[in-house]
C-alpha positions in Angstrom: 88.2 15.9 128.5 88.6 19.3 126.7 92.0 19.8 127.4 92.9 16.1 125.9 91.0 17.0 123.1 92.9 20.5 122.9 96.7 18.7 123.1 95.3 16.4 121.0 94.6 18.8 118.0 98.0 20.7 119.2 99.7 17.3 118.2 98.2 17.2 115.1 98.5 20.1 113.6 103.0 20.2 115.0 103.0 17.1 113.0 101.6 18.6 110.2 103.6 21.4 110.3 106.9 18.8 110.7 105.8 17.2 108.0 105.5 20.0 105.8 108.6 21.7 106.8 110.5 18.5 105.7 108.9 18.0 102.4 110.2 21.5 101.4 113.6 21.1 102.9 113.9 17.7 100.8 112.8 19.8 97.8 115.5 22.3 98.5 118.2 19.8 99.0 116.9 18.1 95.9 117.1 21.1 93.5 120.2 22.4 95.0 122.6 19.6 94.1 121.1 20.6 90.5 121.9 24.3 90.8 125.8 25.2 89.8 125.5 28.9 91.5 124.4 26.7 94.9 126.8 24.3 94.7 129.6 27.4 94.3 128.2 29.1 97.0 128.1 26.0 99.3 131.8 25.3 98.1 132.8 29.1 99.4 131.3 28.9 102.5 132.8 25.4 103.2 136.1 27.0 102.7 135.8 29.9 104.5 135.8 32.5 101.7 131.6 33.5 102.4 131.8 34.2 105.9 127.8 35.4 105.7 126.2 32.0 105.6 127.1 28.4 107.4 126.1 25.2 106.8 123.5 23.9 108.5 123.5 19.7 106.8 123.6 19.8 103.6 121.7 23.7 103.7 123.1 27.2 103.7 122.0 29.6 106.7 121.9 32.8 106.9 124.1 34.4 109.7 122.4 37.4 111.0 123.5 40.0 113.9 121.1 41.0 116.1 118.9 44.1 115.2 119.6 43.5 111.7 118.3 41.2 108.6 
């Protein structure tokens, strides 16, 4: 009984969190098709000129080498 009741709170709060993380991504995606410097940025990396970042959808990641930020 306790450990249905402890998954059961685990579910909850992952869909939550899923829910949350997808509002603010929406929001992102939202305000960056308004945002000229974005939309530049996106452009570069599309064509190869930013090697730094890649597309990840319609949102920029961050490439990052291990040990550093």
């Amino acid at each position: 009984m306790v450990d249905a009741l402890s998954r059961k709170k685990v579910i909850v709060y992952i869909n939550a969190l899923s829910k949350v993380i997808s509002d603010f991504n929406e929001r992102i995606k939202h305000t960056a098709k308004h945002d000229a410097t974005y939309g530049r940025l996106r452009q570069q990396v599309k064509e190869g000129v930013i090697r730094r970042h890649w597309l990840e959808g319609d949102l920029l990641e961050k490439r990052t080498i291990a040990g550093n930020s």
